[in-house]
C-alpha positions as CSV (number, residue, x, y, z in Angstrom):
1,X,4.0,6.6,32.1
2,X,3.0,2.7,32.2
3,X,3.3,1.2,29.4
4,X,0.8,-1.8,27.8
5,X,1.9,-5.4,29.3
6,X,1.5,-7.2,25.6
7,X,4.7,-6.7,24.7
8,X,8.3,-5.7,25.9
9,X,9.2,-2.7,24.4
10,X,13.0,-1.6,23.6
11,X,14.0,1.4,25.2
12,X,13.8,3.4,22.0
13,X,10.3,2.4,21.8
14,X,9.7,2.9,24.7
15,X,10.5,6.9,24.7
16,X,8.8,7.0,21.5
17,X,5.5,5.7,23.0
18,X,5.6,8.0,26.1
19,X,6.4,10.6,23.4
20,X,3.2,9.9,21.2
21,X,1.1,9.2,24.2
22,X,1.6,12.9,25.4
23,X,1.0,14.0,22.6
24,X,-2.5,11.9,22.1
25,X,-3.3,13.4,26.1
26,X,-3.3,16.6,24.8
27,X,-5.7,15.8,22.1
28,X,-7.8,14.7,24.4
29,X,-7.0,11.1,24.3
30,X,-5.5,9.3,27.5
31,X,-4.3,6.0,26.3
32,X,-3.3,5.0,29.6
33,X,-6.2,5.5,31.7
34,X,-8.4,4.6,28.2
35,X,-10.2,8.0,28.7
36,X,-11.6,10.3,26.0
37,X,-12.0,14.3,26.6
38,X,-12.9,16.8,24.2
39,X,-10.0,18.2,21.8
40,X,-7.4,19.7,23.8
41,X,-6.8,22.4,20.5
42,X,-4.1,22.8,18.8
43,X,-2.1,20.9,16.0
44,X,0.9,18.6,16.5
45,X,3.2,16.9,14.0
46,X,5.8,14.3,14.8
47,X,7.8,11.2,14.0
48,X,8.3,7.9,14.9
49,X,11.4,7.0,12.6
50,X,14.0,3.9,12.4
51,X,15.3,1.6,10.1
52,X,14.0,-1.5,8.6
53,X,13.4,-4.1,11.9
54,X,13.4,-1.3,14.5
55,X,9.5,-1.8,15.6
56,X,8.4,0.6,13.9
57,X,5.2,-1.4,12.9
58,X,5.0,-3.1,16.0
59,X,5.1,0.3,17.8
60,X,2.3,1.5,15.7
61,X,-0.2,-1.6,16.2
62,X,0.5,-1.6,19.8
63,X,-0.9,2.4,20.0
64,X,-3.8,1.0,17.5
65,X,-4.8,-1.5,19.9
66,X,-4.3,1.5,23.0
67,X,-6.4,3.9,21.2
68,X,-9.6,1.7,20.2
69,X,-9.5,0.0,24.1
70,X,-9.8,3.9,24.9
71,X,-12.9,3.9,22.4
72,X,-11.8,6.2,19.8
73,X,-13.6,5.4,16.4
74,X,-11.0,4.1,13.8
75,X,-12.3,5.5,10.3
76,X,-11.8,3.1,7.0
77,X,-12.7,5.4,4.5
78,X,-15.3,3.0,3.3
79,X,-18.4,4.3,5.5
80,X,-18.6,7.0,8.0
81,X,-21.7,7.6,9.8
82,X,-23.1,11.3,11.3
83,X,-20.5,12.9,13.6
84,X,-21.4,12.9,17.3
85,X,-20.1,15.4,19.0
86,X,-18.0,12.7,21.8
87,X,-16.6,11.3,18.9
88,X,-12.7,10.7,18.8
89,X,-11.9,9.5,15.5
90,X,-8.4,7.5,14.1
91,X,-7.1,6.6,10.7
92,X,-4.4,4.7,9.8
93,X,-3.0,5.3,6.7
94,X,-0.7,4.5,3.7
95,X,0.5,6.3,0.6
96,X,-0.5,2.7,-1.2
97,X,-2.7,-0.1,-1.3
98,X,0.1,-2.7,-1.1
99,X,1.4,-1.1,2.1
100,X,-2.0,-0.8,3.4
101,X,-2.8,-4.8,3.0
102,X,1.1,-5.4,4.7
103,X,-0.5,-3.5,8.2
104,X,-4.3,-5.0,7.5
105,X,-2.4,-8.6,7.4
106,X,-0.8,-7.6,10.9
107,X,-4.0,-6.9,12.3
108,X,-3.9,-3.0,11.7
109,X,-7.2,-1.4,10.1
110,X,-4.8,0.5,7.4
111,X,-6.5,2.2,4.5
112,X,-4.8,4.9,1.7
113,X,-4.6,8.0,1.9
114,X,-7.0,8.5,-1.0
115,X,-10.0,6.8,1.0
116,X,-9.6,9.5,3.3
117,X,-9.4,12.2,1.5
118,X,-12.4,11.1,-0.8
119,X,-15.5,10.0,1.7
120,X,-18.0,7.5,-0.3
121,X,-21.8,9.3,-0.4
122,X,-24.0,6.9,0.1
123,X,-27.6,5.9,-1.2
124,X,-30.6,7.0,1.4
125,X,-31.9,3.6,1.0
126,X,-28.7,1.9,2.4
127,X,-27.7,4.6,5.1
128,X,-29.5,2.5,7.3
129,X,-27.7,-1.0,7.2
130,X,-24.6,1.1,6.8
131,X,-25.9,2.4,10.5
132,X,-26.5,-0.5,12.0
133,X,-23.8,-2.6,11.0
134,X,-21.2,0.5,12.3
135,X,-23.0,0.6,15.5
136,X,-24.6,3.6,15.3
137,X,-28.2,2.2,14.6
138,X,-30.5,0.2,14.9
139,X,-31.6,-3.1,12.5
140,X,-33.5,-2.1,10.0
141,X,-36.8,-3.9,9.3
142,X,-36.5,-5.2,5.8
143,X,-40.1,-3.9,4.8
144,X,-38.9,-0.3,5.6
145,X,-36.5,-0.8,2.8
146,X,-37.2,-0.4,-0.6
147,X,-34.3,-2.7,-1.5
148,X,-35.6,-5.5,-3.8
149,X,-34.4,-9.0,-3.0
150,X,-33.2,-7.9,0.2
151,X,-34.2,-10.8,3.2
152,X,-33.6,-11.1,6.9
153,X,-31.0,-13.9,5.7
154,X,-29.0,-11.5,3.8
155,X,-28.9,-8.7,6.4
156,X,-27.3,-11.6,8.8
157,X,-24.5,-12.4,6.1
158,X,-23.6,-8.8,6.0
159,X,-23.2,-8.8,9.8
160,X,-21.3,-11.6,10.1
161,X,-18.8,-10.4,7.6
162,X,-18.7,-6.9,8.8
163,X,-17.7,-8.2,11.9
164,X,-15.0,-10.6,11.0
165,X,-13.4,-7.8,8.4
166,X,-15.1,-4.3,9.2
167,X,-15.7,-3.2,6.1
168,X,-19.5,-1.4,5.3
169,X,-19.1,-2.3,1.3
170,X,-18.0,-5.7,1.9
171,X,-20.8,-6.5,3.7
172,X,-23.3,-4.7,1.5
173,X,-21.8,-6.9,-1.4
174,X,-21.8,-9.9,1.1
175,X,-25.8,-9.2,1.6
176,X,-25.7,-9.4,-2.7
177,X,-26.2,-5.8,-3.3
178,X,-23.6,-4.0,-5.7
179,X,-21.1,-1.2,-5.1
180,X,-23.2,0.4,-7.7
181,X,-26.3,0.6,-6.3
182,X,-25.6,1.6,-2.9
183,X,-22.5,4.3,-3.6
184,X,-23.6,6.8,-5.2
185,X,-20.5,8.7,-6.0
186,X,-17.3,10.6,-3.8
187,X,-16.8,13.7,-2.7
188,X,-13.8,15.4,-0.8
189,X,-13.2,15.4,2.5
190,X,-14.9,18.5,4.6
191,X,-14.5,17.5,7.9
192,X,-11.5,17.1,10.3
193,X,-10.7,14.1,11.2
194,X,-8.5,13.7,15.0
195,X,-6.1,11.6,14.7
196,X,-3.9,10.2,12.0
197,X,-1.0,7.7,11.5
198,X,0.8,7.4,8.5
199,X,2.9,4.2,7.4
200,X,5.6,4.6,5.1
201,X,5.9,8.0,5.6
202,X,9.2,8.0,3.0
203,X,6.9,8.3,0.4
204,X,5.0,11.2,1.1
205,X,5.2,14.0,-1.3
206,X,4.3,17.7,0.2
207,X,1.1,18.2,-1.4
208,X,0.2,15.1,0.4
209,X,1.8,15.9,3.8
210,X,-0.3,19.3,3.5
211,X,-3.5,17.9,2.7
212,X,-2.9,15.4,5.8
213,X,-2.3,18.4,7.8
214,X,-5.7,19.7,7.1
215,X,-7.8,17.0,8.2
216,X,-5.4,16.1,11.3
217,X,-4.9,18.1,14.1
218,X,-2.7,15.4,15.6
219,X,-0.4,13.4,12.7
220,X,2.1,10.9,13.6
221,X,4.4,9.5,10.7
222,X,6.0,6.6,10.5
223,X,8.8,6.4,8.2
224,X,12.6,4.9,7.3
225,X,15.1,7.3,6.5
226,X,17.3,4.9,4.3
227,X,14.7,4.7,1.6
228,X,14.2,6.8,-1.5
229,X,12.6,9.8,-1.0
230,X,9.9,10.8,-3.5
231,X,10.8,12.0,-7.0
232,X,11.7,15.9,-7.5
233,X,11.9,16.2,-3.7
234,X,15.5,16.9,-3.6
235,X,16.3,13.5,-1.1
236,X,14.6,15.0,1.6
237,X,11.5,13.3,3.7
238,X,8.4,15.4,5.1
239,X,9.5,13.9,8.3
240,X,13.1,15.1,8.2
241,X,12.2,19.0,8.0
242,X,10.6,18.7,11.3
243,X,11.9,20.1,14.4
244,X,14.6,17.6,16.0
245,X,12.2,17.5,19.6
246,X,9.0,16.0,17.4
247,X,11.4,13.1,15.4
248,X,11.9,10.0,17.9
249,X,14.4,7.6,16.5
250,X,14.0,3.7,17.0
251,X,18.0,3.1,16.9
252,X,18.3,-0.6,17.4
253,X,16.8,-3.5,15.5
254,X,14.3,-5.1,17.4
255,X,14.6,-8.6,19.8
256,X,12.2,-10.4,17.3
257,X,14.2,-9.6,13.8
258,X,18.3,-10.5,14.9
259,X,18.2,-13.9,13.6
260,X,17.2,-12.5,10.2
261,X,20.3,-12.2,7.5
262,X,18.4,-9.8,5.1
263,X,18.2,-7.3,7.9
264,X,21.8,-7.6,8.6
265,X,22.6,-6.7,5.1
266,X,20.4,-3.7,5.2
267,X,22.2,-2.8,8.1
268,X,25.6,-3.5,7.3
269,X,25.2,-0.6,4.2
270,X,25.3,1.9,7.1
271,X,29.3,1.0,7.3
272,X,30.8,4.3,5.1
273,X,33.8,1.9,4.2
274,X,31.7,-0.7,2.7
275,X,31.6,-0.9,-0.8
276,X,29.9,-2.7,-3.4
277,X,32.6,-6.0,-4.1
278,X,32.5,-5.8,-0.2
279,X,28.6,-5.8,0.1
280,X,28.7,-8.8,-2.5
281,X,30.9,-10.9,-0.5
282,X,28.8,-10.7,2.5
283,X,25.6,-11.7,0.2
284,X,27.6,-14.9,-1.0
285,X,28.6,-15.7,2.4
286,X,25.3,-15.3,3.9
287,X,23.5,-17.4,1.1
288,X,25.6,-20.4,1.9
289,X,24.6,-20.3,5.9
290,X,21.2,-19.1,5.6
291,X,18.5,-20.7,3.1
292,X,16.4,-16.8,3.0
293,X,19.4,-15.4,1.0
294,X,20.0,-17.2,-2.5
295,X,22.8,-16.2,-4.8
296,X,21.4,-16.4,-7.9
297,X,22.6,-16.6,-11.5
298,X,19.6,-15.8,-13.2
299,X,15.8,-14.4,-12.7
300,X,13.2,-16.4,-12.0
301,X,10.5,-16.1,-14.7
302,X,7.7,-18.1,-12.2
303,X,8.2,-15.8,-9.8
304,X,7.8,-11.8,-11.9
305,X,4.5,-12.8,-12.5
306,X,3.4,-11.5,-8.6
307,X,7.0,-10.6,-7.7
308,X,8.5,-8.5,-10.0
309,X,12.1,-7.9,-10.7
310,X,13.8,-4.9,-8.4
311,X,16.3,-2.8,-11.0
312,X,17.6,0.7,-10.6
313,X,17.3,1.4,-14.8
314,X,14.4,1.7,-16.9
315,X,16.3,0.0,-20.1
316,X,16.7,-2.9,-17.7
317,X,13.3,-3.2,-17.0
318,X,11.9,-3.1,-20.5
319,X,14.1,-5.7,-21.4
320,X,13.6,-8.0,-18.3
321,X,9.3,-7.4,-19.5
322,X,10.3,-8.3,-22.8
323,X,12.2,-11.7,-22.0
324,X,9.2,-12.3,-19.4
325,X,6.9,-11.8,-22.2
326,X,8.6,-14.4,-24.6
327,X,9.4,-17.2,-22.3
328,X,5.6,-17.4,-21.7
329,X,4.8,-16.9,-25.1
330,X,2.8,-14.1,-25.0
331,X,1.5,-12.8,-28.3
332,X,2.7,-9.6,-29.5
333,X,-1.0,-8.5,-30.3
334,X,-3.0,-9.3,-26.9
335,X,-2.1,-10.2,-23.4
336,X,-2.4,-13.7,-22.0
337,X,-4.3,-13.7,-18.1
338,X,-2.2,-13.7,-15.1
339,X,0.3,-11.1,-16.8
340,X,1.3,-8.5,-13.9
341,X,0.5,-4.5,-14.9
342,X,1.4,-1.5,-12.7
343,X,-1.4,1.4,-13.1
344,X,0.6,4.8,-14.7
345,X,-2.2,6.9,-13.4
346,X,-6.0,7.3,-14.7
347,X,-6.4,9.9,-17.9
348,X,-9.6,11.1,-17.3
349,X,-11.0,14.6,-18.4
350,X,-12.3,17.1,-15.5
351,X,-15.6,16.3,-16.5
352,X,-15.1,12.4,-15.6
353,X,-13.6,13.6,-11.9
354,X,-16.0,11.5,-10.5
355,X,-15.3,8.6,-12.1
356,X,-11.1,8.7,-11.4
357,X,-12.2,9.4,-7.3
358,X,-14.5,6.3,-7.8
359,X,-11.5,4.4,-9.1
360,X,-8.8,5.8,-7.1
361,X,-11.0,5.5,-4.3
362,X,-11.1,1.6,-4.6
363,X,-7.6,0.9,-5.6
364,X,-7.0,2.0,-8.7
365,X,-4.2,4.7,-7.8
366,X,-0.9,5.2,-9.7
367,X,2.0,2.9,-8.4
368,X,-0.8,0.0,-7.7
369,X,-0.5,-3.6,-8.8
370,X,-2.3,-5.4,-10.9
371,X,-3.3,-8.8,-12.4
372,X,-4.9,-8.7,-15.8
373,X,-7.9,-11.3,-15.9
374,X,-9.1,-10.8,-19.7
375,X,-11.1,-8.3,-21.5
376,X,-14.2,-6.6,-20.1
377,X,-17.8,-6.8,-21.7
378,X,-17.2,-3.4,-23.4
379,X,-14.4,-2.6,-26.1
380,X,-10.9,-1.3,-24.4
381,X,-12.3,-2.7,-21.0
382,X,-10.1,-4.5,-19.2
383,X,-10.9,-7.4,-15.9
384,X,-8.7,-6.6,-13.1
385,X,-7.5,-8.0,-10.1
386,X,-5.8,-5.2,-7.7
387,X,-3.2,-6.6,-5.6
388,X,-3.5,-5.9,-2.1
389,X,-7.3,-4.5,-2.2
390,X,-10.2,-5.5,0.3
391,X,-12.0,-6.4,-2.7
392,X,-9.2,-7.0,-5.5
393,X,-12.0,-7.4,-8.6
394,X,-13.0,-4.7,-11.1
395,X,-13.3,-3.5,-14.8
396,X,-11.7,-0.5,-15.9
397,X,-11.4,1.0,-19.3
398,X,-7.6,0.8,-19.3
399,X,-4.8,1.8,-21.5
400,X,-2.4,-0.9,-21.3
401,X,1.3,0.2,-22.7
402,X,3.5,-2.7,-23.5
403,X,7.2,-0.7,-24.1
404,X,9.4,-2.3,-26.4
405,X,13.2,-2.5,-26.3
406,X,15.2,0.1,-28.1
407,X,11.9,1.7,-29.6
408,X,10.7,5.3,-28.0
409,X,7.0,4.5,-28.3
410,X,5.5,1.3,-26.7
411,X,3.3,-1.3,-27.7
412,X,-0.7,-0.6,-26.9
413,X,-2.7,-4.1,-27.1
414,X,-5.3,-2.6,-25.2
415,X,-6.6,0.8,-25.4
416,X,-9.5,3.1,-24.4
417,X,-10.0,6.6,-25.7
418,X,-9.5,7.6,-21.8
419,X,-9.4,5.6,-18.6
420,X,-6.5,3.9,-16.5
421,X,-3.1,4.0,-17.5
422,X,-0.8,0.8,-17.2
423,X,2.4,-0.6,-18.0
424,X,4.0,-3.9,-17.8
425,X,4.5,-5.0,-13.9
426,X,7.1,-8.0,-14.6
427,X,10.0,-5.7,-13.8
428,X,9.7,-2.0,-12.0
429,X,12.2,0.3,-10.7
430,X,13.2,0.3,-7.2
431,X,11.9,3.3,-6.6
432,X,7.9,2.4,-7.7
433,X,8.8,-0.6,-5.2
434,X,8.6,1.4,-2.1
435,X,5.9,0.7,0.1
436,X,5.2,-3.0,-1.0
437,X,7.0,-6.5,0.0
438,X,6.6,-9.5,-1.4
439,X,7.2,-12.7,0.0
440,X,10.4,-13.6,-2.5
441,X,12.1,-10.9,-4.2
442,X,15.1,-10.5,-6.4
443,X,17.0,-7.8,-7.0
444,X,19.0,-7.2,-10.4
445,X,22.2,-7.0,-9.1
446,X,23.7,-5.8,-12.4
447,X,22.0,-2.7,-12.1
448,X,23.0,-1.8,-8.3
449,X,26.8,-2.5,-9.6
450,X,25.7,0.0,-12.5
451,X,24.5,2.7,-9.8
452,X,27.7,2.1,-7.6
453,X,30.3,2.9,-10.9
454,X,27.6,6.0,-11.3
455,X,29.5,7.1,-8.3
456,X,26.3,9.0,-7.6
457,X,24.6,10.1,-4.0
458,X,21.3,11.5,-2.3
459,X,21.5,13.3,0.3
460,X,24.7,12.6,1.4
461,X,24.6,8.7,0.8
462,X,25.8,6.8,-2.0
463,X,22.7,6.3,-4.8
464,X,23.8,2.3,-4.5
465,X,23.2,1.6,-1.0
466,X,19.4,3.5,-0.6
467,X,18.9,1.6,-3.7
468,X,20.3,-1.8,-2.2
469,X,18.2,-1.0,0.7
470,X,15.3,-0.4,-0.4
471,X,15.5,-3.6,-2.6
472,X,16.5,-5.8,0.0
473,X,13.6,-4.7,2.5
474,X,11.5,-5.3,0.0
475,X,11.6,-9.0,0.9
476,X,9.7,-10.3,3.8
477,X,11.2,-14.0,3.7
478,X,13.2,-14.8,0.9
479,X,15.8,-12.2,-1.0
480,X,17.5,-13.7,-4.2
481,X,20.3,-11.2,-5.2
482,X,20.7,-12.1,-9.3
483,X,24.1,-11.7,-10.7
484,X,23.9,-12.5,-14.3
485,X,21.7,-11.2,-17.0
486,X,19.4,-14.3,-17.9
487,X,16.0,-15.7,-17.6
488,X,15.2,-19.3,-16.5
489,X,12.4,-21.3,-18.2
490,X,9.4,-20.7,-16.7
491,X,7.9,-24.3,-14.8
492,X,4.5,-23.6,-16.1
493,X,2.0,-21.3,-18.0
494,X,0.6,-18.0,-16.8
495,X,-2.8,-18.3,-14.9
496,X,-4.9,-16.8,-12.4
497,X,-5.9,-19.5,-10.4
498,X,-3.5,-18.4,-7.2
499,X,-5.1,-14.9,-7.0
500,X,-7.9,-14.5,-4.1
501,X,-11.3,-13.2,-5.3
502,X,-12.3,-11.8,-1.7
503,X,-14.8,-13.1,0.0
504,X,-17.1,-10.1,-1.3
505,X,-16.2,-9.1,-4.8
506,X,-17.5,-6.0,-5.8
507,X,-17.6,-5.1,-9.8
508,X,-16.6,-1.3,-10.3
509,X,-18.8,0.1,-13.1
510,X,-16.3,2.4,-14.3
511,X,-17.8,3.6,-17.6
512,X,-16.1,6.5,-18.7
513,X,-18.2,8.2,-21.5
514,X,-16.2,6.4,-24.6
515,X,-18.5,5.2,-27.1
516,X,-19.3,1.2,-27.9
């Protein structure tokens, strides 16, 4: 099979591409003549698998690129328009929104998994533009739409943007119309989709994995069996209980990522003889050769506020929050803007389902990071900022739990009668970090020592080194490993001028029903 010229695969990627393109030919899709054909039936399951720095990502962009030069549709989650029946449709997913904005910076169209399995319904009066600006329409005369302060003017802004980020609410909001007004609510997915890809696959649970396999006949996973695997899943990976013929393993690390000494240390855990005063020694040796590993002998209080603290222990963490808290001089009673929050999940009764789809849909999903910007307009509302979304603004009515060291029940400066659960995002545990990277990233190594006297394992493999792995991966320039339990000073207050507003900022009215 020939393979695309971009780039020169390895020969592990290599078989692995041959391996998905067959399987994409059978659907239907022929990525190396770039013909479509109508379903070729049946449903197919497989893996691309590998360790960190084995192409894995660069293996999945390059069969991106394949499949849209072939002309299948890739589908966002943010707009889909009426199914044609020579449609061949692609979505690339991930279990979060962080790991979704890692692929989207690389050039991939990633979305979560909760955008696709919630489609947006939207208003008659904007089906149109939402038409046109997919291609599949065409531009809508301004007087045939009863959109007030609509003009010819704002109709090109909403082009433009659509076509520099592909994204239908973007460039609604773009055009100065609201999420509100033209999305009128979610509903769950009814119709198959073709063709999925799915980052991070480590962190798939089963219900997930089974409601993928309902809407994709065809599902490729990409995932990294050194990392955690989810929580009450006994260690095991969706993608490791498949049949040995549909997993393709990516063995060696990839040309582009030798010269990188965080790698090396992820690799080097794979050495059963190595233990943790040995792992150590090869961390101090590499910070004083290479400038991307730092031996450090405290945390960096600058950097938890949009890098938080990696540590295996929840004790730890609380602690770590609570020294964050107090070397910024956060009041007890309220907190300051800038100060980092993980969302715990959205308590909402049935009868507000639509409101949690609505807020899952755009971001808001358990495990996602978030900046808090102040107080909404409405009492327990809270201004957001959610890290790693296409449009990272909103207002939620949040419950925001502060947990305090050596006390069972936390702290509450902010709370709704119902609404979005957070806690504190200065620290979190190694296993909520799964999915995301962060430019810097430090890793408690007090904690790791702590899992390696444990003497614990997971499937086989000592709990310290998935947990060193996973920590260390984490990083995608810089990896401080902290040996000693204290807090430098921080260089300057907490703020919120470094966080992006998107170029189309949409504002979520997520009213849930409490009273004023």
């Amino acid at each position: 099979m020939t393979l695309p010229m971009r780039v020169q695969f390895s020969d592990d990627q290599a078989e692995a591409w041959d391996a998905v393109a067959e399987a994409l030919e059978a659907a239907g899709v022929d990525i190396v003549e770039g013909t479509l054909s109508p379903d070729g039936g049946g449903n197919r399951v497989m893996s691309v698998i590998g360790k960190a720095g084995s192409g894995k990502t660069l293996l999945l962009a390059e069969l991106y690129k394949a499949l849209d030069e072939a002309g299948v549709e890739v589908v966002s989650g943010d707009y889909e328009g009426r199914r044609r029946k020579d449609r061949r449709t692609l979505a690339i997913l991930a279990p979060t929104n962080k790991a979704a904005s890692v692929l989207r910076s690389r050039g991939v169209p990633a979305t979560t998994i909760h955008r696709i399995l919630y489609t947006p319904v939207y208003a008659p009066a904007y089906e149109a533009i939402a038409e046109w600006l997919a291609g599949q329409g065409t531009r809508p005369t301004i007087d045939a739409l009863p959109i007030d302060g609509l003009s010819e003017e704002a109709l090109d802004r909403a082009k433009a943007f659509y076509e520099l980020n592909k994204s239908i609410p973007g460039a609604l909001a773009a055009a100065g119309l609201r999420g509100s007004d033209f999305i009128q609510g979610w509903k769950r997915r009814e119709d198959p989709l073709d063709i999925g890809f799915v980052d991070e696959a480590s962190m798939l649970d089963e219900r997930q994995f089974d409601d993928l396999r309902e809407i994709f006949p065809t599902l490729v996973l990409f995932g990294d069996p050194a990392q955690l695997a989810p929580v009450n899943q006994s260690g095991q990976m969706c993608f490791e209980r498949l049949p040995e013929p549909a997993k393709h393993v990516l063995h060696r690390i990839h040309r582009q990522t030798q010269d990188n000494p965080i790698l090396d240390l992820a690799h080097a855990l794979a050495d059963e003889s190595l233990d943790f005063y040995g792992f150590e020694r090869m961390v101090a040796e590499a910070a004083k050769r290479d400038p991307r590993v730092v031996w450090a002998e405290r945390v960096e209080s600058d950097l938890m506020a949009r890098s938080p603290v990696l540590v295996w222990r929840n004790a730890t963490r609380i602690r770590l929050i609570h020294a964050f808290r107090s070397a910024f001089g956060a009041p007890a009673d309220q907190l300051l803007p800038g100060e980092p929050l993980i969302c715990d999940g959205i308590e909402l009764p049935l009868k507000h389902r639509k409101k949690r789809i609505d807020l899952e849909a755009r971001g808001l999903i358990k495990g996602a990071q978030v900046v808090y910007l102040g107080p909404g307009k409405k009492p327990g509302f809270s201004r957001l900022h959610v890290m790693g979304a296409e449009d990272p603004r909103l207002s939620a009515a949040s419950i925001i739990k502060i947990e305090i060291p050596d006390q069972e029940e936390p702290f509450i400066p902010y709370a709704a009668r119902m609404g979005a659960a957070f806690l504190h995002g200065a620290a979190v545990t190694i296993h909520k970090a799964q999915g995301s990277q962060w430019e810097d990233v430090q890793v408690f190594a007090p904690d790791i020592y702590a899992a390696f006297r444990a003497g614990r394992t997971e499937a086989g493999i000592p709990l310290w080194k998935r947990l060193t792995y996973v920590a260390i991966t984490r990083a995608e320039h810089r990896l401080l490993w902290v040996t000693r339990n204290r807090l430098a000073r921080p260089s300057a207050p907490l703020g919120i001028e470094d966080l992006p507003t998107g170029t189309a900022t949409l504002q979520l009215r997520a009213e849930t029903g409490e009273e004023s």
